[in-house]
C-alpha positions as CSV (number, residue, x, y, z in Angstrom):
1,X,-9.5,-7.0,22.9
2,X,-8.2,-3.5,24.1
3,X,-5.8,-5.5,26.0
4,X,-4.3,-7.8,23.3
5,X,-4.1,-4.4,21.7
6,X,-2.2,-2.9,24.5
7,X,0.1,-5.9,24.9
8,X,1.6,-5.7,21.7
9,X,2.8,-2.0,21.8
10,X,3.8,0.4,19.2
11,X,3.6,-0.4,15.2
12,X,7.2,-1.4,14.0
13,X,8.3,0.9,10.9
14,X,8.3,-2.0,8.9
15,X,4.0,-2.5,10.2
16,X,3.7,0.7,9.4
17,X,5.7,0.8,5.6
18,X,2.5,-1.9,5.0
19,X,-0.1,0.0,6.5
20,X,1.2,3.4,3.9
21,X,1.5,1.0,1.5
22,X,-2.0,-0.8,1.3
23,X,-4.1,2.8,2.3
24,X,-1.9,4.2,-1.0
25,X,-2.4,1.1,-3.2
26,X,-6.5,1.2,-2.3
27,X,-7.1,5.0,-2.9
28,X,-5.3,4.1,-6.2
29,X,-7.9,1.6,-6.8
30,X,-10.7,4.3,-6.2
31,X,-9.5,7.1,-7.7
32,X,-8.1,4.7,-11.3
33,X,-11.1,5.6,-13.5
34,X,-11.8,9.1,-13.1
35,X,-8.1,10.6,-12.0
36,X,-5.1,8.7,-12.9
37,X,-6.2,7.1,-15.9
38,X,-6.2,11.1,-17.4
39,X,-2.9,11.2,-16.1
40,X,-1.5,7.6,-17.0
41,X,-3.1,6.2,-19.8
42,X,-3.5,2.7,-19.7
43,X,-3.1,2.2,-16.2
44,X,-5.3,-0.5,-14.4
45,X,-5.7,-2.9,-11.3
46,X,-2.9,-4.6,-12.1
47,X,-0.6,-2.4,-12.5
48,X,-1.2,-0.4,-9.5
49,X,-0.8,-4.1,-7.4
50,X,2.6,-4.9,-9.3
51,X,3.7,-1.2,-8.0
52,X,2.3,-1.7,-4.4
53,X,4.1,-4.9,-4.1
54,X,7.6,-3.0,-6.0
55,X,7.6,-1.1,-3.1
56,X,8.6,-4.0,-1.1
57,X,11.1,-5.6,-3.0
58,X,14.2,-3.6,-1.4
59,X,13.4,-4.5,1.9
60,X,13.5,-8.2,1.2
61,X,16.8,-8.0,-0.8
62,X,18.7,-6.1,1.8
């Protein structure tokens, strides 16, 4: 394993614009009931999914 790991070298930005990406959208998750909905009412799983995957949208147009 550590050399498959080795083999394939350094995260590309584009690896690492997911791995940002999916750590944000997941502490979203957590933290939803007891911080953001006092900050954005109405918020919920759903919306924070539709916002994760936004996020991606420019890079597939361009």
């Amino acid at each position: 394993m550590n050399q498959r790991l080795s083999q394939s070298g350094m995260m590309s930005s584009a690896e690492k614009k997911v791995a940002i990406v999916f750590v944000s959208v997941a502490i979203a998750w957590i933290i939803r009931s007891f911080i953001l909905e006092k900050i954005i009412p109405g918020i919920d799983d759903t919306i924070i999914a539709m916002l994760g995957g936004v996020v991606f949208i420019p890079d597939s147009i361009g």
